[in-house]
C-alpha angles and dihedrals in degrees: 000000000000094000088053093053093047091045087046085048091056094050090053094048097053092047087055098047096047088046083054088049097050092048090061095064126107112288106250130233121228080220140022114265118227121228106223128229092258092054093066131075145132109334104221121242114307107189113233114245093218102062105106108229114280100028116147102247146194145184117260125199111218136185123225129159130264118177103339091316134110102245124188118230125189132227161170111246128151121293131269105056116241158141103269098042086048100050086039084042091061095041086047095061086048091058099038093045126289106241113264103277095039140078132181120234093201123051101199094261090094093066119073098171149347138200128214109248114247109242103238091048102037094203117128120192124224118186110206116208121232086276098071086070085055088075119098110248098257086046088046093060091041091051096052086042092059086044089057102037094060103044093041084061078069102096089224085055124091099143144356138224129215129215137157118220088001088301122117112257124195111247124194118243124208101294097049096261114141110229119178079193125099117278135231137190083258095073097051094033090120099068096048109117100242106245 
């Protein structure tokens, strides 16, 4: 008799104590809560996981999404500034987890290469793979804004141009227009978060 009821006690513990635990969770919402516009701004620096000690460093600045706009992050990626680690550098913060209030419309997978700008023309290429044409339209803007945001954050970078197997490809720009030319901020500055 004796077993039973201190068998019958540890079950009760332990349901006491599960039911304590559970009630020390986050309290849950009946719907999700929008961050607005105001409550999102630069993230401050967040250090890569991947740069070896001792490794000369910047600050990059990179471009991720938050409700719909274009948001600039900053962070630590290997110095000097340029096309490839941003671009690695972007890809980089998808893998290793994008900060709570972003997410990222390209994955990395969409980009096969990408070539430095040379400094009198200012134009950096970027050749997207046959994924890229596997977004949806609106994913596919935010994704070349992000693209653009964040090399023309290069100082050599003032605008990109697309292509696909080395040829040039019409992208659409913020408004939905297809261009085969080189893009700027300009034609995606309606998606760029005001600071």
């Amino acid at each position: 008799m004796t077993r039973r009821f201190g068998h019958l006690s540890m079950h009760w513990a332990v349901a006491v104590v599960l039911v304590a635990i559970a009630g020390c969770g986050v309290p849950t919402q009946k719907s999700p809560t929008r961050l607005s516009d105001n409550d999102v701004r630069v993230v401050s620096p967040v250090p890569s996981t991947t740069i070896p000690v001792g490794t000369p460093t910047d600050l990059y600045r990179l471009c991720l999404v938050s409700g719909g706009r274009i948001v600039t992050i900053v962070r630590e990626l290997p110095a000097p500034l340029s096309v490839r680690r941003a671009l690695e550098g972007l890809v980089d913060v998808v893998r290793s987890g994008v900060p709570v209030g972003f997410r990222s419309a390209i994955t990395g997978a969409e980009i096969t290469r990408a070539e430095e700008a040379v400094p009198a023309i200012g134009i950096a290429r970027v050749d997207l793979s046959a994924d890229f044409a596997g977004i949806s339209p609106g994913e596919q803007i935010l994704a070349l804004a992000q693209v653009v945001c964040t090399l023309t954050n290069v100082p050599a970078v003032q605008q990109v141009r697309f292509t696909l197997g080395g040829d040039p490809v019409d992208i659409p720009r913020a408004d939905g227009s297809l261009t085969s030319e080189p893009v700027s901020r300009r034609d995606y500055r309606s998606l760029f978060q005001p600071v």
